[in-house]
N, CA, C and O atoms as CSV, one atom per row, in Angstrom:
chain,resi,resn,atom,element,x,y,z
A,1,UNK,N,N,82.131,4.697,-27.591
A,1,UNK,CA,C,81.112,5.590,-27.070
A,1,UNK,C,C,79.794,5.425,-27.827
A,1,UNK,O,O,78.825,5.562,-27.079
A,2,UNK,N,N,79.506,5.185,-29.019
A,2,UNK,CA,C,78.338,4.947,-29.884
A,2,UNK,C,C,77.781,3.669,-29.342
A,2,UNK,O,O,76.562,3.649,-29.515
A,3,UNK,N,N,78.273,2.505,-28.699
A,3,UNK,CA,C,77.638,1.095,-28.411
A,3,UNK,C,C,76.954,1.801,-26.738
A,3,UNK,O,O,75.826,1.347,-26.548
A,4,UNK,N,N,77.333,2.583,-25.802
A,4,UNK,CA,C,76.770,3.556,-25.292
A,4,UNK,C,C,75.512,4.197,-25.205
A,4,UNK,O,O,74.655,4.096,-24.327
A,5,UNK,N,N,75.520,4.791,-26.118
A,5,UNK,CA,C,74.734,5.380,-26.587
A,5,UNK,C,C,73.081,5.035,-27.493
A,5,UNK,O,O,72.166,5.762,-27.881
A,6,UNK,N,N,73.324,3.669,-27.534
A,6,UNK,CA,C,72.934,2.770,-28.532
A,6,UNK,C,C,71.466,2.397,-27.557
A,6,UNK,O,O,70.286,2.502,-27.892
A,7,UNK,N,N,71.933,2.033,-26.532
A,7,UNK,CA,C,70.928,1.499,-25.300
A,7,UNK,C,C,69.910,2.736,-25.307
A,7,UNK,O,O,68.694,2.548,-25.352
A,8,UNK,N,N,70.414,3.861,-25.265
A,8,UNK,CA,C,70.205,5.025,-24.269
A,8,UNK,C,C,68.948,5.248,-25.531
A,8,UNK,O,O,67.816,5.159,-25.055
A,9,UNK,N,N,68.984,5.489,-26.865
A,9,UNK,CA,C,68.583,5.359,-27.985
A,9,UNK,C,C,67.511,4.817,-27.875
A,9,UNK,O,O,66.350,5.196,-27.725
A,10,UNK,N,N,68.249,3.454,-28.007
A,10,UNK,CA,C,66.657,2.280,-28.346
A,10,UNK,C,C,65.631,2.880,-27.320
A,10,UNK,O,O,64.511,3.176,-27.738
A,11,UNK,N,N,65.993,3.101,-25.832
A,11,UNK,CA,C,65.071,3.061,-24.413
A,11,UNK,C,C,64.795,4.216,-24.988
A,11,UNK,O,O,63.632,3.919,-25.264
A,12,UNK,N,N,64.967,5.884,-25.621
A,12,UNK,CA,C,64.344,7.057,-25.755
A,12,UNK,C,C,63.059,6.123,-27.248
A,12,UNK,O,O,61.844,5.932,-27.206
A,13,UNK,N,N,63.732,5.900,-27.964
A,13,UNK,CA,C,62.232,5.311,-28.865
A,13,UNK,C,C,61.808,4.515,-28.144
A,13,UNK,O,O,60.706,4.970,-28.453
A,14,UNK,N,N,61.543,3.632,-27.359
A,14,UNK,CA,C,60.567,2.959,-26.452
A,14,UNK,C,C,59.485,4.084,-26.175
A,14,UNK,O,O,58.331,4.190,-26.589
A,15,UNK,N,N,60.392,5.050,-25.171
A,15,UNK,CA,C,59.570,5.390,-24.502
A,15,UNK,C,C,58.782,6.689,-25.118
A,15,UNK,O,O,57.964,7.406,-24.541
A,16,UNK,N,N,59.266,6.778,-26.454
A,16,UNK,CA,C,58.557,7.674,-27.723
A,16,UNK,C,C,56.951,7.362,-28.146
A,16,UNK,O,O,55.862,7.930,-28.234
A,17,UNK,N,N,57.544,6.145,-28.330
A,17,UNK,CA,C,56.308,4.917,-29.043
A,17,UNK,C,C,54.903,4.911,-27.281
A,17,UNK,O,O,53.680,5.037,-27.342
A,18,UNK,N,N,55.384,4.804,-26.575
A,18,UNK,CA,C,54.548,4.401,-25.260
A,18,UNK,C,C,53.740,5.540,-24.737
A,18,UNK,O,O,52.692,5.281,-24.145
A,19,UNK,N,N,54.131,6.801,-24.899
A,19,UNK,CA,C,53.940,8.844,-25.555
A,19,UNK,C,C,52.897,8.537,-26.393
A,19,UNK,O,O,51.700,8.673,-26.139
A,20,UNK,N,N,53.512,8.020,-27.636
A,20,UNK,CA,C,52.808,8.355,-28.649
A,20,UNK,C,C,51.262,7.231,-28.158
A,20,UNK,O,O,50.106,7.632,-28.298
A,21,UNK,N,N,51.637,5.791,-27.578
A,21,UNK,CA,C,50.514,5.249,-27.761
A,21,UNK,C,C,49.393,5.899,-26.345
A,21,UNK,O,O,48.175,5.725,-26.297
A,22,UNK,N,N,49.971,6.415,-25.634
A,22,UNK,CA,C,49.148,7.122,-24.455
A,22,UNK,C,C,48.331,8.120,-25.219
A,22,UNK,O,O,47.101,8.066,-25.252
A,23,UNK,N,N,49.175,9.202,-25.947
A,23,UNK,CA,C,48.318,10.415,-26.319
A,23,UNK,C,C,47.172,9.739,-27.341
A,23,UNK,O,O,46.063,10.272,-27.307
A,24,UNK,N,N,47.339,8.735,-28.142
A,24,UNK,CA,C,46.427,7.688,-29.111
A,24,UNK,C,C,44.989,7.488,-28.227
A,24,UNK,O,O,43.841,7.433,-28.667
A,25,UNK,N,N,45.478,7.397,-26.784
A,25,UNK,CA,C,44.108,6.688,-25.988
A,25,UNK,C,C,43.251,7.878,-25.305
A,25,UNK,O,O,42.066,7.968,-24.984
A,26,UNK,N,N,44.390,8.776,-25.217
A,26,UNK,CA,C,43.069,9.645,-24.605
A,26,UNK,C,C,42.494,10.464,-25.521
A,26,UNK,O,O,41.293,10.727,-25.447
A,27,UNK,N,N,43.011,10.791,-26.156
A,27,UNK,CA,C,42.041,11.719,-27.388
A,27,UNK,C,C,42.474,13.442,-26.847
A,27,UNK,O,O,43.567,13.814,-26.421
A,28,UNK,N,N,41.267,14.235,-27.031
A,28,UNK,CA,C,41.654,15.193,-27.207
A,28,UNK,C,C,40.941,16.037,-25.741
A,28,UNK,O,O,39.930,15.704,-25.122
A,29,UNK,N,N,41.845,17.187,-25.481
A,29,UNK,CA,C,41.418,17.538,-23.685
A,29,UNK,C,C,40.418,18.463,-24.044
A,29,UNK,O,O,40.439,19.439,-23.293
A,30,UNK,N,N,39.399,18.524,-25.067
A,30,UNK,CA,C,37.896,19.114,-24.853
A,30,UNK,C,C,37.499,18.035,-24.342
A,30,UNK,O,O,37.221,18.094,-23.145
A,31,UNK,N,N,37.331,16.658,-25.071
A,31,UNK,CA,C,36.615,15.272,-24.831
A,31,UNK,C,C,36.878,14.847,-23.387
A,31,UNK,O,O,36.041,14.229,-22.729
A,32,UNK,N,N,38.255,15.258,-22.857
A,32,UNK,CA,C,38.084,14.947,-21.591
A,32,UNK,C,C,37.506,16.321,-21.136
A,32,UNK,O,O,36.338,16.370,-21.520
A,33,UNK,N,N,37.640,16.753,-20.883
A,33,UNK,CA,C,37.018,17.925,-19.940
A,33,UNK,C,C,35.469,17.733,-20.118
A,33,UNK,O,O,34.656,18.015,-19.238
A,34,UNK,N,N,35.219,17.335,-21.079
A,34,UNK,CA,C,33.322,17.327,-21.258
A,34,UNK,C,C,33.325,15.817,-20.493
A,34,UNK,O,O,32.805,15.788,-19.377
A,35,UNK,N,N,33.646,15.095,-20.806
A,35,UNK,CA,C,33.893,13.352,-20.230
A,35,UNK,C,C,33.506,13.830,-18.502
A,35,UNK,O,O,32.429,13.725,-17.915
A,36,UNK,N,N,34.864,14.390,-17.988
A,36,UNK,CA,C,35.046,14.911,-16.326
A,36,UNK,C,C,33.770,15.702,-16.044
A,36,UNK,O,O,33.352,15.559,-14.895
A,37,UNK,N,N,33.020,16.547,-16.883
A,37,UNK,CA,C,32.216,17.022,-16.236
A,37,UNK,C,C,30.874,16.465,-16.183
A,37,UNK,O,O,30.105,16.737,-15.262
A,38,UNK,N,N,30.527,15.581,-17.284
A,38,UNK,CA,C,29.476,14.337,-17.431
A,38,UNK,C,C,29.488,13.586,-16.383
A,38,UNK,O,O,28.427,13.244,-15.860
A,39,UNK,N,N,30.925,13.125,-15.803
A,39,UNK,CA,C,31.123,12.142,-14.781
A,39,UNK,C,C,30.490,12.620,-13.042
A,39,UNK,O,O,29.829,12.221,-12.084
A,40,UNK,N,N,31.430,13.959,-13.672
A,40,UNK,CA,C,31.022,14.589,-12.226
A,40,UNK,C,C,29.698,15.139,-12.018
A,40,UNK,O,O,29.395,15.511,-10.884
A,41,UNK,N,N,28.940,15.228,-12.895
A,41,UNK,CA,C,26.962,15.606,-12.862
A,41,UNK,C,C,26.468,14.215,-12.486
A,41,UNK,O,O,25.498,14.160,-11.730
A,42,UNK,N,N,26.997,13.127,-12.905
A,42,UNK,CA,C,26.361,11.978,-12.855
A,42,UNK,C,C,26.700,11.560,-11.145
A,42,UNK,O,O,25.878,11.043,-10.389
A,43,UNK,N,N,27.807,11.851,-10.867
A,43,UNK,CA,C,27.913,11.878,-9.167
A,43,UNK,C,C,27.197,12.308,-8.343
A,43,UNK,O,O,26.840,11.797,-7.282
A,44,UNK,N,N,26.881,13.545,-8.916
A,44,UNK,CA,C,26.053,14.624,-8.149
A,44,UNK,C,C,24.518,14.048,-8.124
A,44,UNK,O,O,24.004,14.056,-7.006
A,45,UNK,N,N,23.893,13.660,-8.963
A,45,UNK,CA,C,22.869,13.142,-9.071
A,45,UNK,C,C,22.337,12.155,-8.810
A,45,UNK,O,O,21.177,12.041,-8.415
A,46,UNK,N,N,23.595,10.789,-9.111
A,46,UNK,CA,C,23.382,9.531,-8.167
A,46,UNK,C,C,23.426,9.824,-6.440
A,46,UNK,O,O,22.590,9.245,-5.746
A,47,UNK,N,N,24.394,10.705,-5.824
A,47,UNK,CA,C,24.330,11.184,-4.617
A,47,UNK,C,C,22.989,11.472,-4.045
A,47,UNK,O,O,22.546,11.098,-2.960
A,48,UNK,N,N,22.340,12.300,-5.082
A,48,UNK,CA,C,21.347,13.036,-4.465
A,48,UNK,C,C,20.282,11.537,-4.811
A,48,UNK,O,O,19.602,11.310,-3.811
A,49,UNK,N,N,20.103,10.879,-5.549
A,49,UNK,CA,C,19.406,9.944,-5.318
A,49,UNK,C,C,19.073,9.281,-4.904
A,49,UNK,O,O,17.901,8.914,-4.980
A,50,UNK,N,N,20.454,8.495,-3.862
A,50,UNK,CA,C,20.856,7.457,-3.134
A,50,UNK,C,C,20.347,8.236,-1.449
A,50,UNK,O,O,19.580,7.702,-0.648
A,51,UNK,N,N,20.915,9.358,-1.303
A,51,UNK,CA,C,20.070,10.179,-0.029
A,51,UNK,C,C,18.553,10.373,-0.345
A,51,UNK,O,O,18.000,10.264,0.750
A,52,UNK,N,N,17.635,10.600,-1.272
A,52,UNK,CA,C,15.912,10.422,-1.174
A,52,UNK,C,C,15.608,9.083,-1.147
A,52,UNK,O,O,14.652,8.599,-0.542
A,53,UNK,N,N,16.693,8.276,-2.022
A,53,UNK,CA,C,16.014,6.727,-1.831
A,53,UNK,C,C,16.284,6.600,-0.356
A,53,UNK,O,O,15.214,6.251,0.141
A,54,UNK,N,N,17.310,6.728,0.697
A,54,UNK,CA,C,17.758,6.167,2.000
A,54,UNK,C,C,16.453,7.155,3.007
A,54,UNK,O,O,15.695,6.721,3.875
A,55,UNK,N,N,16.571,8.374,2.549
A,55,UNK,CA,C,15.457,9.279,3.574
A,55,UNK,C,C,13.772,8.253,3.375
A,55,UNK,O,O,13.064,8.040,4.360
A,56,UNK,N,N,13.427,7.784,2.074
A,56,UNK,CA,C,12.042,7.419,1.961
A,56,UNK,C,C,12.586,6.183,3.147
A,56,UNK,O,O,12.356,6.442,4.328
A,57,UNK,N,N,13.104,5.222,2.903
A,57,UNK,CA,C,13.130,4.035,3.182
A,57,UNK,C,C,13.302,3.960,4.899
A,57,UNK,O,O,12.925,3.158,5.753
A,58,UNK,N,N,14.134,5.333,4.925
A,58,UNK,CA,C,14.170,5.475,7.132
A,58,UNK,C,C,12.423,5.875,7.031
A,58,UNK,O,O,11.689,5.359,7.874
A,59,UNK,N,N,11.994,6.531,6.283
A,59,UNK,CA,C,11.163,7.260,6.764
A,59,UNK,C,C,9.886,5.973,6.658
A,59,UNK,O,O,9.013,6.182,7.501
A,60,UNK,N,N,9.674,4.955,5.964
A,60,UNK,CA,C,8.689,3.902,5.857
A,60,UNK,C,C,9.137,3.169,6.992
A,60,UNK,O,O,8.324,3.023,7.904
A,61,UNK,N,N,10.652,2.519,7.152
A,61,UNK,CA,C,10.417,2.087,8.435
A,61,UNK,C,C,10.306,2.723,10.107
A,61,UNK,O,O,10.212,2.109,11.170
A,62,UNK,N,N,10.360,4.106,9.839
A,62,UNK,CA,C,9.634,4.697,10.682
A,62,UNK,C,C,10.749,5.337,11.695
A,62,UNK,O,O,10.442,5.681,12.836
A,63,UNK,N,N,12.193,5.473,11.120
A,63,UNK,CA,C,13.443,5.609,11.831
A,63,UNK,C,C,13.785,7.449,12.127
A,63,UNK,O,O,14.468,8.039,12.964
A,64,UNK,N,N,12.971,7.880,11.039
A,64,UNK,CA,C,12.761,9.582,10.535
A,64,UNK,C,C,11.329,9.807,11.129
A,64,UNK,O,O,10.442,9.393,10.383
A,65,UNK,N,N,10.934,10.325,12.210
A,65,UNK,CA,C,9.399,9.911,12.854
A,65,UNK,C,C,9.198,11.300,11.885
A,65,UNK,O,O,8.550,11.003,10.881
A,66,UNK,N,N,9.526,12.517,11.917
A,66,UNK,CA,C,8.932,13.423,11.369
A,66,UNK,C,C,9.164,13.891,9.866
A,66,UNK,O,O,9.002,15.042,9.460
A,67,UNK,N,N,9.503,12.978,9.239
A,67,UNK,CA,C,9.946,13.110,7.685
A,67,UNK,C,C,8.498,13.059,7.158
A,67,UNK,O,O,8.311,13.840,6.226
A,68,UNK,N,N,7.713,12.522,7.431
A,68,UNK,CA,C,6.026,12.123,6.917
A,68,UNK,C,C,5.181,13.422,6.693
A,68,UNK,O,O,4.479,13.722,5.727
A,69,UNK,N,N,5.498,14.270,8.119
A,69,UNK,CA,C,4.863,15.438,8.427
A,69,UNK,C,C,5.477,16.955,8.022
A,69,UNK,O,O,4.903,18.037,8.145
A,70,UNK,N,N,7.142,16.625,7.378
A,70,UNK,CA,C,7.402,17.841,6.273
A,70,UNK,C,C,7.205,17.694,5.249
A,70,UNK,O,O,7.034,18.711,4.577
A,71,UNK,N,N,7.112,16.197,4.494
A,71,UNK,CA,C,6.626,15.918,3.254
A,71,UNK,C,C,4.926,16.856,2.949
A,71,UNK,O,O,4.601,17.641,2.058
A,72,UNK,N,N,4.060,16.232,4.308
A,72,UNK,CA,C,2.970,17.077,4.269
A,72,UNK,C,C,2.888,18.024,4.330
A,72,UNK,O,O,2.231,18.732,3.566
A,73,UNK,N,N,3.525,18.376,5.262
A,73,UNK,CA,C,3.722,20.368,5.019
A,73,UNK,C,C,4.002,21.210,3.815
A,73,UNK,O,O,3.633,22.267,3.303
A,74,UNK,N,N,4.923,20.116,3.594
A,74,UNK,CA,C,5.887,20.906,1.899
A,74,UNK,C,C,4.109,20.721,0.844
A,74,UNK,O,O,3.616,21.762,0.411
A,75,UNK,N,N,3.605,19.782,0.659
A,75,UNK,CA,C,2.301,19.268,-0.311
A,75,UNK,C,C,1.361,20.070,0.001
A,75,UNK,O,O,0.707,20.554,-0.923
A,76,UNK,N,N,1.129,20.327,1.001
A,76,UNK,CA,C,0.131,21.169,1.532
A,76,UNK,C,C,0.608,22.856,1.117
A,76,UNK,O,O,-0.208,23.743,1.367
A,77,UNK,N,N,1.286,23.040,0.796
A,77,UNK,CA,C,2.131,24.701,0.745
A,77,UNK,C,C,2.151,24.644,-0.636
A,77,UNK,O,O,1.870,25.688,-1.223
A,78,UNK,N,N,2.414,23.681,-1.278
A,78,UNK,CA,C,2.450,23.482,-2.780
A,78,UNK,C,C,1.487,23.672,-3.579
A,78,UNK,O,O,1.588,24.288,-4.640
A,79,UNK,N,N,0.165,23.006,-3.010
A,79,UNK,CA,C,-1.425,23.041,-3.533
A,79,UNK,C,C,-1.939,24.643,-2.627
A,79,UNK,O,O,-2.957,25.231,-2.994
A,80,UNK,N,N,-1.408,24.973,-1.904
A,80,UNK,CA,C,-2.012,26.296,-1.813
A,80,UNK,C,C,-1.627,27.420,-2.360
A,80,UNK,O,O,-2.387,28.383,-2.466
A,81,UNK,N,N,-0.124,27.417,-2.861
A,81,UNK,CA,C,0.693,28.113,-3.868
A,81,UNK,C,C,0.505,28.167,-5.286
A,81,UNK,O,O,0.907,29.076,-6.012
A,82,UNK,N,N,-0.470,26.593,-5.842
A,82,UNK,CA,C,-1.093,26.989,-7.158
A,82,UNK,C,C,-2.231,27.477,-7.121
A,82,UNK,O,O,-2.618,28.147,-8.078
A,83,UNK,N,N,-3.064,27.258,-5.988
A,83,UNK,CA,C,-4.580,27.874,-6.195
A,83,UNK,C,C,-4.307,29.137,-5.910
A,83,UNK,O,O,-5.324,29.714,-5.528
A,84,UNK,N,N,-3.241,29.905,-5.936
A,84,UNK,CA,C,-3.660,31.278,-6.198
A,84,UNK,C,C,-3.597,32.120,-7.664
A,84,UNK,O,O,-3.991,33.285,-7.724
């Protein structure tokens, strides 16, 4: 029964050592949780970037006919909102 047991052994320290070298790589779950939320601001922001870069670029080749004329609207509301 011990030559048994022997396998069962070695494979629980394997898979001790493979534990231990996982928890080694990720570090500690503040670092991830700050990591995940860095990642996920940086999503949010490339998103929103990638939609003003795609809106300018319809709107130069002329695919957004009235994107030109809320830009102006919005500029025009802006400069009359500081001169007061």
């Amino acid at each position: 029964m011990a030559r048994q047991q022997d396998p069962e052994i070695k494979q629980l320290i394997k898979i001790e050592r493979r534990l231990e070298e996982i928890k080694d790589r990720t570090g500690s779950t503040k670092r991830a949780f700050f990591y995940g939320l860095l990642q996920g601001a940086g999503a949010v922001l490339g998103g929103i970037a990638a939609i003003i870069l795609l809106g300018w670029i319809l709107s130069v080749i002329g695919v957004i006919p009235g994107f030109g004329d809320i830009a102006e609207y919005l500029r025009g509301q802006m400069a009359a909102w500081r001169g007061r």
